[in-house]
TORKOL-4160 file (C-alpha; in steps of 0.2 Angstrom, whole numbers, padded with zeros to 4 digits, m for minus):
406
<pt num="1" X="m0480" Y="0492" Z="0410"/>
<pt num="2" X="m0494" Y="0493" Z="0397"/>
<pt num="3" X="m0491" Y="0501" Z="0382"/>
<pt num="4" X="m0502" Y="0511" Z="0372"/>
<pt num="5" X="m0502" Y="0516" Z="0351"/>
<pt num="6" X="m0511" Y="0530" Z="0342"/>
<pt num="7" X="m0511" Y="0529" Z="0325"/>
<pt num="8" X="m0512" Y="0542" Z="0311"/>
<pt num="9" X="m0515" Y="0545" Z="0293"/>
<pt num="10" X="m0503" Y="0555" Z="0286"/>
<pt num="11" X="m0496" Y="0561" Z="0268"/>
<pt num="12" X="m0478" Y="0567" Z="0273"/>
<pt num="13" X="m0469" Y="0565" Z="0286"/>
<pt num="14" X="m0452" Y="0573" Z="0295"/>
<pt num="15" X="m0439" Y="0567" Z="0307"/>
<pt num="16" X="m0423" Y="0575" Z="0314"/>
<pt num="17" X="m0409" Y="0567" Z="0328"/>
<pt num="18" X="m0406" Y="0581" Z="0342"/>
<pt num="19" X="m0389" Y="0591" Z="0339"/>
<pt num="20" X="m0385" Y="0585" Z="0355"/>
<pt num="21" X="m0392" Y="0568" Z="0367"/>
<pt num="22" X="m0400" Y="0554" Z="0363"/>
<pt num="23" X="m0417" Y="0561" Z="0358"/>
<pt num="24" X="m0426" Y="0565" Z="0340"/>
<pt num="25" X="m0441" Y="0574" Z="0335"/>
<pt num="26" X="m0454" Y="0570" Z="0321"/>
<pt num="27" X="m0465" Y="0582" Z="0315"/>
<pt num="28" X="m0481" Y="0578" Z="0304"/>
<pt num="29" X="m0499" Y="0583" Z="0301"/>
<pt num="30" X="m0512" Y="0575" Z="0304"/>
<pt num="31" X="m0532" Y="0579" Z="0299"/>
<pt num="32" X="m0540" Y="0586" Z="0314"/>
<pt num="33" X="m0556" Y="0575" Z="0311"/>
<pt num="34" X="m0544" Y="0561" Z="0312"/>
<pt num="35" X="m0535" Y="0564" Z="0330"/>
<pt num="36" X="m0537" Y="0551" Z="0341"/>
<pt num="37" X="m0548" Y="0558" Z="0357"/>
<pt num="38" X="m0538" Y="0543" Z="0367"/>
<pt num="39" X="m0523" Y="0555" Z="0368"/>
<pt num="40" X="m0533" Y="0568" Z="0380"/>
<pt num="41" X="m0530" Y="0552" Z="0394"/>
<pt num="42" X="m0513" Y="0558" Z="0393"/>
<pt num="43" X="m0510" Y="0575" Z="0399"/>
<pt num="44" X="m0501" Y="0571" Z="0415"/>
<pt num="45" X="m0484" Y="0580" Z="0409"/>
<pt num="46" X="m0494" Y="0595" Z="0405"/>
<pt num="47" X="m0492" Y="0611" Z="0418"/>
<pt num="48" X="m0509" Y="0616" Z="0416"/>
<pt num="49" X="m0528" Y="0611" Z="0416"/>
<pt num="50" X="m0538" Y="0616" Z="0402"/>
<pt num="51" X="m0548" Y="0631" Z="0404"/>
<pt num="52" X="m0562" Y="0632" Z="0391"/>
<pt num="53" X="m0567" Y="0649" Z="0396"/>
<pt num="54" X="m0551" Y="0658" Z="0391"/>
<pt num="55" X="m0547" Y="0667" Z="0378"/>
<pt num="56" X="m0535" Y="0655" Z="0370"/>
<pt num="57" X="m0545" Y="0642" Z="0369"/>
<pt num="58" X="m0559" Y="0653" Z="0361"/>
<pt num="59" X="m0550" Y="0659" Z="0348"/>
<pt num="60" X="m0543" Y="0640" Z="0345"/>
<pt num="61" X="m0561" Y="0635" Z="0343"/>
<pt num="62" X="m0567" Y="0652" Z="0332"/>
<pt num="63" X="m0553" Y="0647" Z="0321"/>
<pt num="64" X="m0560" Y="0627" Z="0319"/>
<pt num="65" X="m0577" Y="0633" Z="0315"/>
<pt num="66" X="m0574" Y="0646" Z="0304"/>
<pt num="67" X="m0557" Y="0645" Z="0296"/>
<pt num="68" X="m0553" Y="0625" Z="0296"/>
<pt num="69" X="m0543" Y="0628" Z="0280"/>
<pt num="70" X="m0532" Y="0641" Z="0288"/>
<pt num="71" X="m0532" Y="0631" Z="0305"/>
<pt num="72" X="m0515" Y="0623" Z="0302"/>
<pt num="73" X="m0507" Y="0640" Z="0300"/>
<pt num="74" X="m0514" Y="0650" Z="0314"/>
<pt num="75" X="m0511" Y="0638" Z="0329"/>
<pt num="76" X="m0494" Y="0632" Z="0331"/>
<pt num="77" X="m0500" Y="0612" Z="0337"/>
<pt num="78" X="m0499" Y="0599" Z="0348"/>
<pt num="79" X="m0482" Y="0592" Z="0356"/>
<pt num="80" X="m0481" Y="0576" Z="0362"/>
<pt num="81" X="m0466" Y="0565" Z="0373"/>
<pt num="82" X="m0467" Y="0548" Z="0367"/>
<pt num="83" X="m0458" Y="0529" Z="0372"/>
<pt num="84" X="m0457" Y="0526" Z="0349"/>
<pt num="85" X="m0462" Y="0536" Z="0332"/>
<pt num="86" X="m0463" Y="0523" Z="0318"/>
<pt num="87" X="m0468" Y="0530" Z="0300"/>
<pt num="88" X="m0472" Y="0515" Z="0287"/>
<pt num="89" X="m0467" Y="0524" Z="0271"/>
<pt num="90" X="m0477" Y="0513" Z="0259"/>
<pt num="91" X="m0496" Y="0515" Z="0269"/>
<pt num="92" X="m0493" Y="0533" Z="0274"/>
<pt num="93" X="m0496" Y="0525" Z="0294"/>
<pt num="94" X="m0487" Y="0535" Z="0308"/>
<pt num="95" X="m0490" Y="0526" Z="0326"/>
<pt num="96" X="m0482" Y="0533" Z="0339"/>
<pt num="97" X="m0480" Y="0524" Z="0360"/>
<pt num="98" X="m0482" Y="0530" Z="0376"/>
<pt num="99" X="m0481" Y="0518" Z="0391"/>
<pt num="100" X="m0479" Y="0528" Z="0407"/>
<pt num="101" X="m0493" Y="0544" Z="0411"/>
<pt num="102" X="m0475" Y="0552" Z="0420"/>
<pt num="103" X="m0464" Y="0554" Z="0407"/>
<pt num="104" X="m0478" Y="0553" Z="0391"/>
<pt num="105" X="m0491" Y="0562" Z="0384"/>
<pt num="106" X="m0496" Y="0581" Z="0378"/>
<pt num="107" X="m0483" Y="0592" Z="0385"/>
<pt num="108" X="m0491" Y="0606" Z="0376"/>
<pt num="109" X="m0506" Y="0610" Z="0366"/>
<pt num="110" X="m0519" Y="0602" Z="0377"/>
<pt num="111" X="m0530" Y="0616" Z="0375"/>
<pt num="112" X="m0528" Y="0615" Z="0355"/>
<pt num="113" X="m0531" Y="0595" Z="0356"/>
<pt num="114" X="m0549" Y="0597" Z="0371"/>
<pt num="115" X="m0554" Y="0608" Z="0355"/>
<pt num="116" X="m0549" Y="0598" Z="0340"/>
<pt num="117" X="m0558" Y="0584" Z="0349"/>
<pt num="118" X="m0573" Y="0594" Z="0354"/>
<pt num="119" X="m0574" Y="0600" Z="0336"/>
<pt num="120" X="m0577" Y="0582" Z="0328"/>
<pt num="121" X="m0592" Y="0579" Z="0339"/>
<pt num="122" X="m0600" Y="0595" Z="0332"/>
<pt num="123" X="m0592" Y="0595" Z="0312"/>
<pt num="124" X="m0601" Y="0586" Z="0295"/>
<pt num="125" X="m0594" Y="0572" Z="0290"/>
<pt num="126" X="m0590" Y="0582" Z="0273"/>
<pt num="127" X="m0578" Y="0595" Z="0285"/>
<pt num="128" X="m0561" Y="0587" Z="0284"/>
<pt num="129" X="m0552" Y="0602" Z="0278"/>
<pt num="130" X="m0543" Y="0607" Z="0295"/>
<pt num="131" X="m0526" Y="0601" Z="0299"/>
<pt num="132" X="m0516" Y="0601" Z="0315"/>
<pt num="133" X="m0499" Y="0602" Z="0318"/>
<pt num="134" X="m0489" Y="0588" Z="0327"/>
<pt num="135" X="m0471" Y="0588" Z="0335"/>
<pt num="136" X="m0467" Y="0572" Z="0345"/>
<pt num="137" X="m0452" Y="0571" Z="0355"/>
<pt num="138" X="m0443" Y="0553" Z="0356"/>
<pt num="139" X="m0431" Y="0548" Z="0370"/>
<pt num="140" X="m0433" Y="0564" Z="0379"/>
<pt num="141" X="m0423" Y="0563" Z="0397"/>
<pt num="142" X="m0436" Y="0561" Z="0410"/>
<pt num="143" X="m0429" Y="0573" Z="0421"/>
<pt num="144" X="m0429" Y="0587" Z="0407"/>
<pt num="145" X="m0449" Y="0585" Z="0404"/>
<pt num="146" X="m0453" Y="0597" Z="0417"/>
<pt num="147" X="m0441" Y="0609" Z="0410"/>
<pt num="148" X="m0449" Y="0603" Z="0392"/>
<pt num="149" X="m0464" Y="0608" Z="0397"/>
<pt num="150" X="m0459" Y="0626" Z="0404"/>
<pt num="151" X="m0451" Y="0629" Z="0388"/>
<pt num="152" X="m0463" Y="0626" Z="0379"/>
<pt num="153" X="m0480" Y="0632" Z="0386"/>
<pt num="154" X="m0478" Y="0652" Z="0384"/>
<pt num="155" X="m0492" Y="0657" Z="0376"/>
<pt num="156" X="m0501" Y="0660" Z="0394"/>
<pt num="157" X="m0486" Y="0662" Z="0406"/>
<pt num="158" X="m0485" Y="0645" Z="0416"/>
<pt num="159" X="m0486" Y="0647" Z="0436"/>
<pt num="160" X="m0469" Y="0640" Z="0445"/>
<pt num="161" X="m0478" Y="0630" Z="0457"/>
<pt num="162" X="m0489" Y="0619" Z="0442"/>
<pt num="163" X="m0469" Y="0614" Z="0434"/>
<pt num="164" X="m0464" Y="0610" Z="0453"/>
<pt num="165" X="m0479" Y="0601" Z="0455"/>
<pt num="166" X="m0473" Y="0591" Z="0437"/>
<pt num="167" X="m0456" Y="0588" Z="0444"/>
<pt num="168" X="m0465" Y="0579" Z="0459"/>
<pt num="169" X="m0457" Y="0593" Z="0472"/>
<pt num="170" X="m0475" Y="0593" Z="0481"/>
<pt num="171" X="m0477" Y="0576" Z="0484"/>
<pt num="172" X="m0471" Y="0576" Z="0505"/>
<pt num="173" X="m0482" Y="0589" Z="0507"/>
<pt num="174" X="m0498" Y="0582" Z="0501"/>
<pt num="175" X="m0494" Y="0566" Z="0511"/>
<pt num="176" X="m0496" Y="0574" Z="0526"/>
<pt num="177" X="m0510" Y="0582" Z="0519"/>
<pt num="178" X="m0519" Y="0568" Z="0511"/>
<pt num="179" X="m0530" Y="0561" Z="0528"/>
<pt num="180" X="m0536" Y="0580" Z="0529"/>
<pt num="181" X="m0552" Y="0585" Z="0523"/>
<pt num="182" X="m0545" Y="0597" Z="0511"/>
<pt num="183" X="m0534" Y="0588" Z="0503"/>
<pt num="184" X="m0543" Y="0587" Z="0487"/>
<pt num="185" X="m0548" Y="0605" Z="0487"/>
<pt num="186" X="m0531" Y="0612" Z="0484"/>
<pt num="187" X="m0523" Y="0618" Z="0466"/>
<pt num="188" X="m0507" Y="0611" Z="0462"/>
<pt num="189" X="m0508" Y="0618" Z="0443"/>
<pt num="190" X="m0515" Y="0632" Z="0434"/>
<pt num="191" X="m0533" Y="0631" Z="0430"/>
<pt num="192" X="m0537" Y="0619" Z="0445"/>
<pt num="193" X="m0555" Y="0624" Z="0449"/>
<pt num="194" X="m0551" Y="0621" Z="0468"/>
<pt num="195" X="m0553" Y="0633" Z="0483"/>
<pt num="196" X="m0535" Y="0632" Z="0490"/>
<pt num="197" X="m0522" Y="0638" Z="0478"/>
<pt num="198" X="m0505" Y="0628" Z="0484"/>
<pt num="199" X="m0494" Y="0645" Z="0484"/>
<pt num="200" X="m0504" Y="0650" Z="0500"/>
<pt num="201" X="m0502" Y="0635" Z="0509"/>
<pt num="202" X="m0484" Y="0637" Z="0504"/>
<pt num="203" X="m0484" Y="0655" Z="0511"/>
<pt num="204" X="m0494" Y="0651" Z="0528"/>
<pt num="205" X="m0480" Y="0639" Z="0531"/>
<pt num="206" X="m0465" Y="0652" Z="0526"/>
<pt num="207" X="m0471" Y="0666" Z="0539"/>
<pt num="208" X="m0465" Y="0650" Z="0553"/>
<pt num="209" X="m0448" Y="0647" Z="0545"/>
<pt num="210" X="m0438" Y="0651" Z="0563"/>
<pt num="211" X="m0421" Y="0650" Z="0553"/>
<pt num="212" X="m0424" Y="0665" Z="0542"/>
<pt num="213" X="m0435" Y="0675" Z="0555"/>
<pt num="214" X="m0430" Y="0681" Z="0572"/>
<pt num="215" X="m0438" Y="0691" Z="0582"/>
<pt num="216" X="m0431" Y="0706" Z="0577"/>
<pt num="217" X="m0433" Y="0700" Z="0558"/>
<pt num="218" X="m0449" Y="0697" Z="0551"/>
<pt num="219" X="m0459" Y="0691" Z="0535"/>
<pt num="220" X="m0464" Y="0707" Z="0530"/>
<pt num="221" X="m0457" Y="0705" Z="0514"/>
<pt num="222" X="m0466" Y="0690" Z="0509"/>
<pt num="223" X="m0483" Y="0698" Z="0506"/>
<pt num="224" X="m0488" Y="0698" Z="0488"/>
<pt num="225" X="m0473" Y="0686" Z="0481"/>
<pt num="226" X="m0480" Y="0670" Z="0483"/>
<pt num="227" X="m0469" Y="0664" Z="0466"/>
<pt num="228" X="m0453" Y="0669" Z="0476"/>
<pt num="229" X="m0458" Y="0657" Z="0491"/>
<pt num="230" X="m0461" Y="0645" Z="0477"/>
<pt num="231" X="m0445" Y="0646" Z="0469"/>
<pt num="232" X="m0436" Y="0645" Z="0488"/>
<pt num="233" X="m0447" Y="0628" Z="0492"/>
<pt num="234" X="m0443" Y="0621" Z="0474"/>
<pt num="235" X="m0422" Y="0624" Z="0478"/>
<pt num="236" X="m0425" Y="0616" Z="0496"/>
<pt num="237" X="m0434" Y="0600" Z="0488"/>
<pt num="238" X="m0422" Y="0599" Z="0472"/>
<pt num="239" X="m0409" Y="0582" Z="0478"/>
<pt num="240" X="m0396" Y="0592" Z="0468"/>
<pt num="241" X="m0396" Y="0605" Z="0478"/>
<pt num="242" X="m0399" Y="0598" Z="0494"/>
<pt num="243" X="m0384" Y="0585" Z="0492"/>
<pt num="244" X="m0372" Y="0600" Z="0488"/>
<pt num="245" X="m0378" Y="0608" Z="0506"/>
<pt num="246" X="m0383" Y="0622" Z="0493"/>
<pt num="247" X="m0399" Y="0627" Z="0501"/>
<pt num="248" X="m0409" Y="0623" Z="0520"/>
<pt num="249" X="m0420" Y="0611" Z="0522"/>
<pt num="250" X="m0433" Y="0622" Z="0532"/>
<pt num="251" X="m0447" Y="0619" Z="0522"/>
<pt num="252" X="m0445" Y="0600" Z="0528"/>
<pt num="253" X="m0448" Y="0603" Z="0544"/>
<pt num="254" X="m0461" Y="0614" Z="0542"/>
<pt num="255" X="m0472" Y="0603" Z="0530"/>
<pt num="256" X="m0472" Y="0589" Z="0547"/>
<pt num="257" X="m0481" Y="0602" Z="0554"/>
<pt num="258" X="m0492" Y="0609" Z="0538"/>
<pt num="259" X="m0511" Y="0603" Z="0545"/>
<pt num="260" X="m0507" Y="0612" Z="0561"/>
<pt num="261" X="m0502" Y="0627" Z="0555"/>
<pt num="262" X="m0516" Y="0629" Z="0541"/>
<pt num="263" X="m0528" Y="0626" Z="0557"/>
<pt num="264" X="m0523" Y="0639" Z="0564"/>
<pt num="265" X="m0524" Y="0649" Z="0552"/>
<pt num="266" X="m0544" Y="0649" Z="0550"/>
<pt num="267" X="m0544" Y="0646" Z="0569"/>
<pt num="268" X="m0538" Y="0666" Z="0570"/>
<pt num="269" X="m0552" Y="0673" Z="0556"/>
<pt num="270" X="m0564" Y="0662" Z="0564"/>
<pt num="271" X="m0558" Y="0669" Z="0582"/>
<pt num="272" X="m0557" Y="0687" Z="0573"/>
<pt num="273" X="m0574" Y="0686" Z="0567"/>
<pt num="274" X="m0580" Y="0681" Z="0587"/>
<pt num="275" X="m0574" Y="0697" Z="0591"/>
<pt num="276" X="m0578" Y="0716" Z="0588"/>
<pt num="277" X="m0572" Y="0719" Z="0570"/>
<pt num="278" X="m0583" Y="0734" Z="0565"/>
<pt num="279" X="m0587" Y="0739" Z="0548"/>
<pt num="280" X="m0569" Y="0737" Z="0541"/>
<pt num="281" X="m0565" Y="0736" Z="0523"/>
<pt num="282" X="m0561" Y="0718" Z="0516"/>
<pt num="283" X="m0557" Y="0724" Z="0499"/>
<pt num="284" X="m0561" Y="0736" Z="0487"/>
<pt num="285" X="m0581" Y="0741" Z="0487"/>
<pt num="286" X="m0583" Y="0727" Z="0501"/>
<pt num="287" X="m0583" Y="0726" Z="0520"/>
<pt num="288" X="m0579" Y="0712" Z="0532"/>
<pt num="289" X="m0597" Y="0709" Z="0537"/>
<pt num="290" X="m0604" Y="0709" Z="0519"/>
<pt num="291" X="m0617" Y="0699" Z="0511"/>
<pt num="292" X="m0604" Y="0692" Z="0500"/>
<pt num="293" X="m0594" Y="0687" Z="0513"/>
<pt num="294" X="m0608" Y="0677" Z="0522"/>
<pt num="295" X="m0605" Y="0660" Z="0522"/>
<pt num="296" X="m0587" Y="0658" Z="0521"/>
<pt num="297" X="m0579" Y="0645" Z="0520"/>
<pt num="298" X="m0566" Y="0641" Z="0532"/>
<pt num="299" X="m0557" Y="0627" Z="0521"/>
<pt num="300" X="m0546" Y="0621" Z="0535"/>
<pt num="301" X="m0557" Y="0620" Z="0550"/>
<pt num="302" X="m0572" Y="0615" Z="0538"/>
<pt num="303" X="m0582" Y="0627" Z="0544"/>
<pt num="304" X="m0592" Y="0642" Z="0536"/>
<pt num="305" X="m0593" Y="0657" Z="0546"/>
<pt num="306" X="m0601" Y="0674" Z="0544"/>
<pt num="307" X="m0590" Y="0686" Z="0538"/>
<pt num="308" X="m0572" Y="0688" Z="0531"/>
<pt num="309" X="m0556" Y="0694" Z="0537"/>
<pt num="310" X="m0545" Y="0702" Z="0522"/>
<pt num="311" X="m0527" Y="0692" Z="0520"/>
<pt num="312" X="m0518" Y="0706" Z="0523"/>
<pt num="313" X="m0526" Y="0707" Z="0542"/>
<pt num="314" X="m0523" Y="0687" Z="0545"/>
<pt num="315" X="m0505" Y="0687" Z="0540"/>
<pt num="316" X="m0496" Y="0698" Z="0552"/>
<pt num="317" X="m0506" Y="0689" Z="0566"/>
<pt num="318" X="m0502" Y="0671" Z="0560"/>
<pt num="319" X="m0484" Y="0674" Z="0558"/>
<pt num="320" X="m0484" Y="0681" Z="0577"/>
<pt num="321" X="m0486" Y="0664" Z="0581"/>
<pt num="322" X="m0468" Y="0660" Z="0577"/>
<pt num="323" X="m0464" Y="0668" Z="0593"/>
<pt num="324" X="m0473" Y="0650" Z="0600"/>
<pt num="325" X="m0461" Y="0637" Z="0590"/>
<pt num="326" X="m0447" Y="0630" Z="0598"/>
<pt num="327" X="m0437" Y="0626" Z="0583"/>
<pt num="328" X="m0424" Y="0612" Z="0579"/>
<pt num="329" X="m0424" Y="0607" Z="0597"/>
<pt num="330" X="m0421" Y="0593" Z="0593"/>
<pt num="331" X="m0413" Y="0594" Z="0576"/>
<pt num="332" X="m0425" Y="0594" Z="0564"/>
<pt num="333" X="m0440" Y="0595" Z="0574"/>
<pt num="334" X="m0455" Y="0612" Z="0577"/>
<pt num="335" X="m0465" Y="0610" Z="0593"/>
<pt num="336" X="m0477" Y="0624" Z="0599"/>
<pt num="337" X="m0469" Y="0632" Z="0617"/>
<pt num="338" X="m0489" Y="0635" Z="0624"/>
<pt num="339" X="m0505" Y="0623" Z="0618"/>
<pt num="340" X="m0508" Y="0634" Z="0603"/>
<pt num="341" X="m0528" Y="0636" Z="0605"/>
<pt num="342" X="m0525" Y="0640" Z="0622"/>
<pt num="343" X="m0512" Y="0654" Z="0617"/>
<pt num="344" X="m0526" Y="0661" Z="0601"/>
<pt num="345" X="m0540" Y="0663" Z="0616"/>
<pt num="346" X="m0528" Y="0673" Z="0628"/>
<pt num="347" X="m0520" Y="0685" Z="0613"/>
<pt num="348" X="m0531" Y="0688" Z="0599"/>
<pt num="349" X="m0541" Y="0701" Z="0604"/>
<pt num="350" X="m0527" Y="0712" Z="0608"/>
<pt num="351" X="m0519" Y="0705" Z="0591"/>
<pt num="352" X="m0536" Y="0712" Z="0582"/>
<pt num="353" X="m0533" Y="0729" Z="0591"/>
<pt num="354" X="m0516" Y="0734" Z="0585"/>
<pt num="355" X="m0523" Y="0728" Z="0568"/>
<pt num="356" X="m0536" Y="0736" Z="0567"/>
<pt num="357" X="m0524" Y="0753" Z="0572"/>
<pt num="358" X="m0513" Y="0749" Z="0559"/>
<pt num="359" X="m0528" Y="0747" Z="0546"/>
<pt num="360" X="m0536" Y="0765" Z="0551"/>
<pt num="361" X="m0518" Y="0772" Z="0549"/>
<pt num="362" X="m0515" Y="0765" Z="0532"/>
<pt num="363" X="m0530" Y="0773" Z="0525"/>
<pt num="364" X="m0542" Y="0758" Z="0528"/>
<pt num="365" X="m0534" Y="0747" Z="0513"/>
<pt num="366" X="m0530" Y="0731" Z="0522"/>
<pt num="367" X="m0515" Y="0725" Z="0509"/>
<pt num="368" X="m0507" Y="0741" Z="0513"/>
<pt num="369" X="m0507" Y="0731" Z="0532"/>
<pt num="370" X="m0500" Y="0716" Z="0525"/>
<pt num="371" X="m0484" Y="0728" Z="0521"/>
<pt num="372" X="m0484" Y="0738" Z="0534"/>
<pt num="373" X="m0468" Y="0729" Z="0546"/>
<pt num="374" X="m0477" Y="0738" Z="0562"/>
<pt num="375" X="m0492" Y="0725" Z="0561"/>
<pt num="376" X="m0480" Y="0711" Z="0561"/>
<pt num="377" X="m0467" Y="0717" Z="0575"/>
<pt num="378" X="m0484" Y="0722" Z="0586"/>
<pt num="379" X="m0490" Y="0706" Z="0583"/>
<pt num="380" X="m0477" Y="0699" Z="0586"/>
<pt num="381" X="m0472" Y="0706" Z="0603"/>
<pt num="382" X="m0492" Y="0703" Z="0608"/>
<pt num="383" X="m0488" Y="0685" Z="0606"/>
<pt num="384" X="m0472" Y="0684" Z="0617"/>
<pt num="385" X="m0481" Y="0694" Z="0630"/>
<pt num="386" X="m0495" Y="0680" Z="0630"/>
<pt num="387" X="m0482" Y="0667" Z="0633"/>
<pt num="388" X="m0474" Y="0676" Z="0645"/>
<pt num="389" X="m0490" Y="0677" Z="0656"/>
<pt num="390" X="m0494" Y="0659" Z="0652"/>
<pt num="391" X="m0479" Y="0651" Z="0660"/>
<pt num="392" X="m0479" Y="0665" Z="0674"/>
<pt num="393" X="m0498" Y="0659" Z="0677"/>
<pt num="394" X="m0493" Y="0642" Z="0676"/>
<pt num="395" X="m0480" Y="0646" Z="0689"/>
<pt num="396" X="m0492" Y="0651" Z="0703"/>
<pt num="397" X="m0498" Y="0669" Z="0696"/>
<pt num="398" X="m0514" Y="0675" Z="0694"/>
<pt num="399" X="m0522" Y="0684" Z="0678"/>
<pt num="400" X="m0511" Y="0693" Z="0666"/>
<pt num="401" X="m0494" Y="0701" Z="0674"/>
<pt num="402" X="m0489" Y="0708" Z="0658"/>
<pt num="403" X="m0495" Y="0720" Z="0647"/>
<pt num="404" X="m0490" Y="0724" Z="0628"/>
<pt num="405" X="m0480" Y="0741" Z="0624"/>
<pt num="406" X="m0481" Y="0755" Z="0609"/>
């Protein structure tokens, strides 16, 4: 493993052992015209991407260019995990190592290090009165670095799924995803400019975990808290928790059928849209045929299609397909009962119907849909009907025998 040192100029420097473990932290500071732009390779441990446009990393750079004196005292710094810290006392030389992108690098203050390097392109050579402040952390437990992380990147709330995606937790569910043609488009941290935001994938596979939901229970209560479905995956991944039978491991089952179920998800929009949807609202000021809806893109099918159906529409109808899963049989396992395209084609526009009901009578604001546990158990019950007259028809029957009930 290939080690790498950064060096730094400095006139005093602090170290102090951990009350308790192994680990000790130095602190220093360091000319910001002197930072080595080398340390922005390493950013790996850090929750976040760096987002130039916000208004922290605004002010970070307003306070560069026009108060560099000041800058040392208005930003708190940069914190770094490192493999060694060694100070040589005589030439003023602090060099600290990192060797592994997993457990090293800029746990916090990315955004304040992109700016301090950005600002020695643009600075004079005469400008060297702005300092930044430095903690590097020594010896750290490599499992605590997620929760080092969290702790310590509070001044923009950090998402649960980015320290889940640091602790590693997503890594079954983008192998199964990685020979897909959207695999590269989906966030796993905050900032990701990527159309797919991991917390939705997350909560299209929930609505088909059969060993919560029942028929007479559904995922109503899931619309809207994406963070709790998060926090229930990351319990399911943890091996602590898993090995103390503390938690199910439904989430496991579902990821093996991820690229199926994310299909079927634009399949029903895309088979929504092929029918008559009218001139519902999508969202506030905006229909569902609107010109700002043309060309949208169905990310899992890899298709662009005219018009787009609110979330709060496609929900209740997706989870309805959970009346299709034959589940744990065997252990373990999710099969779909009836070909699932087959099942989409025979149901949907009945399923659009008691949507588009439900929409009308919650004041055409289709989130108020999402939440409304009628468009779920309607949906629901459409489905198993389907079924029902797909196996009848397969028996010997001819066209539909039954019919779906208010």
């Amino acid at each position: 493993m290939t080690t790498t040192s950064f060096r730094f100029s400095v006139h005093q420097f602090r170290s102090l052992p951990a009350p308790t473990g192994p680990s000790r932290v130095g602190f220093f500071y360091a000319r910001a015209a002197d930072v080595p732009a080398g340390l922005l390779d390493w950013r790996e441990v850090n929750p976040r991407e760096i987002n130039r446009r916000s208004r922290v990393y605004k002010a970070i750079t307003d306070t560069l260019l026009n108060y560099p004196k000041h800058f040392h005292e208005r930003n708190r710094g940069i914190s770094i995990i490192a493999k060694e810290l060694q100070f040589d006392e005589k030439h003023k030389q602090l060099t600290l190592a990192m060797d592994s992108r997993k457990i090293h690098g800029v746990v916090d203050g990315a955004h304040t290090l992109d700016a301090v390097i950005a600002s020695q392109k643009d600075s004079d050579e005469e400008d060297r009165s702005a300092f930044v402040f430095l903690k590097v952390i020594v010896d750290a437990d490599p499992d605590q670095i997620a929760e080092i992380a969290g702790g310590l990147n509070t001044s923009e709330q950090v998402d649960l799924k980015s320290l889940e995606n640091l602790r590693g937790h997503f890594t079954q569910l983008e192998r199964v995803l990685s020979k897909e043609t959207y695999a590269n488009k989906i966030a796993f941290k905050m900032f990701e400019d990527k159309p797919v935001d991991v917390r939705e994938l997350l909560y299209y596979l929930a609505v088909f975990d059969c060993s919560e939901y029942s028929d007479k229970s559904h995922p109503v209560a899931l619309f809207g808290r994406k963070e709790g479905i998060v926090r229930r995956f990351a319990e399911q991944m943890d091996p602590k928790k898993q090995q103390a039978d503390a938690v199910g491991d439904s989430f496991k089952v579902l990821i093996s059928k991820a690229p199926e179920i994310l299909r079927l998800r634009d399949s029903i929009e895309k088979a929504a849209l092929a029918e008559d949807v009218g001139r519902y609202k999508a969202g506030k000021g905006t229909r569902i045929r609107s010109a700002s809806a043309r060309e949208n893109e169905l990310v899992f099918l890899d298709e662009k299609v005219d018009g787009k159906i609110p979330l709060g529409w496609i929900m209740p109808m997706l989870a309805a397909f959970r009346a299709n899963v034959a589940w744990n049989k065997p252990k373990g396992s999710f099969s779909w009962i009836v070909p699932v395209d087959e099942l989409l084609a025979s149901c949907i526009g009945e399923l659009l119907s008691v949507i588009k009901d439900v929409h009308s009578s919650e004041n055409s604001r289709p989130e108020y849909v999402g939440r409304n546990s009628l468009a779920w158990r309607m949906s629901y019950s459409i489905v198993t009907n389907a079924i029902l007259n797909w196996r009848l028809n397969r028996a010997g029957h001819s066209g539909p025998l039954l019919s779906r009930s208010r």
